[in-house]
N, C-alpha and C positions, 0 to 999 in steps of 0.2 A: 736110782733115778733113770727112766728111761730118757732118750735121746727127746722125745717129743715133748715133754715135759719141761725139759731144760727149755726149750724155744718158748712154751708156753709161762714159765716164769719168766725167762731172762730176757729173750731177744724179742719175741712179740708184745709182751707190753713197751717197753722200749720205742718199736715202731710205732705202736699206738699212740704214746706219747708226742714222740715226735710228729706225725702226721696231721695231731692237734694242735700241738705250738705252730706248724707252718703252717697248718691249713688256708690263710688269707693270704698267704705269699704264693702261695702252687700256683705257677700257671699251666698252658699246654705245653711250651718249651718243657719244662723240670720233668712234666710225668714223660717226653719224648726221653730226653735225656736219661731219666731213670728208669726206660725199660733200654736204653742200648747198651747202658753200663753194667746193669741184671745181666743181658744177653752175653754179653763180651767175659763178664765174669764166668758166667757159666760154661758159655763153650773152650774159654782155655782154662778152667780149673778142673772140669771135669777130666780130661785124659792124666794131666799129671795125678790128680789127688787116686784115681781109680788105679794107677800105677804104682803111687807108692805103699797103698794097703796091698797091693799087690805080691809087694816086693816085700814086707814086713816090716816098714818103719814103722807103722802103726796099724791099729785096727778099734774094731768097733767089738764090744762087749756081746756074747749071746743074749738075745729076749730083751734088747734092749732098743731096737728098733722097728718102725714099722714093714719093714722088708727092702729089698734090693730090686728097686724097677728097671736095670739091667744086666739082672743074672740071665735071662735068657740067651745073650748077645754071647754069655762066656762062653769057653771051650767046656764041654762035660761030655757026660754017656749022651744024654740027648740033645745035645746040639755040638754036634762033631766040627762043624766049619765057624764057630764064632770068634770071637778076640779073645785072648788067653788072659791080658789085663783088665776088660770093661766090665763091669759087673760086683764091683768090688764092694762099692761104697750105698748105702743105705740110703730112704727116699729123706730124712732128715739133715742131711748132709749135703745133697741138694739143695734144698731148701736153706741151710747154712749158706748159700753162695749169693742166691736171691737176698734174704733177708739179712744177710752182713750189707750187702752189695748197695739196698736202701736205704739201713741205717745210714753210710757215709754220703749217700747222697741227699738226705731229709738233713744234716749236719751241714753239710755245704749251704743248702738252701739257706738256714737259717745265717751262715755266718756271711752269705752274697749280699750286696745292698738291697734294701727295698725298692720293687717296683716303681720306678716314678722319683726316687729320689738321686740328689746328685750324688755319685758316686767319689771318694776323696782321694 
């Protein structure tokens, strides 16, 4: 099973679902809120996660992802001055950070009071 796959069984209908059950709850606040939580997730999981495939906790399978949107950035033959850690991790994996990052936030929305009502 490729890495995209997995999202497209497991985590993406998921969001799907959930974006339908909340969908009459969303307001501007939630969608604010769930792009600074995406944001924030992303910018601190990126260095450590790209660290520790780095270091060999773990890794990602050959032919089993869509590619690595910053290998360039690594140290190699062709880019001699880049980060020896960044480039590690795969565009699915990414995307692992966003779409976990939503799931818990479409989860909260549903379990916060409804709009309009008293809160207990």
């Amino acid at each position: 099973m490729t890495y995209w796959s997995y999202h497209l069984i497991f985590t993406l209908p998921l969001v799907a679902a959930l974006f339908a059950w909340n969908w009459p709850r969303l307001r501007r606040a939630h969608w604010v809120c769930m792009g600074i939580v995406c944001l924030v997730a992303f910018i601190f999981t990126t260095p450590w996660d790209n660290y520790a495939v780095w270091l060999g906790v773990w890794g990602f399978g050959d032919d089993v992802s869509l590619g690595y949107p910053a290998s360039s950035m690594a140290i190699g033959p062709e880019n001699p001055q880049g980060l020896t850690w960044l480039g590690h991790i795969p565009f699915e994996e990414y995307s692992f950070f966003v779409i976990e990052s939503i799931l818990v936030c479409l989860l909260v929305v549903r379990f916060l009071p409804a709009p309009g009502s008293k809160a207990q």
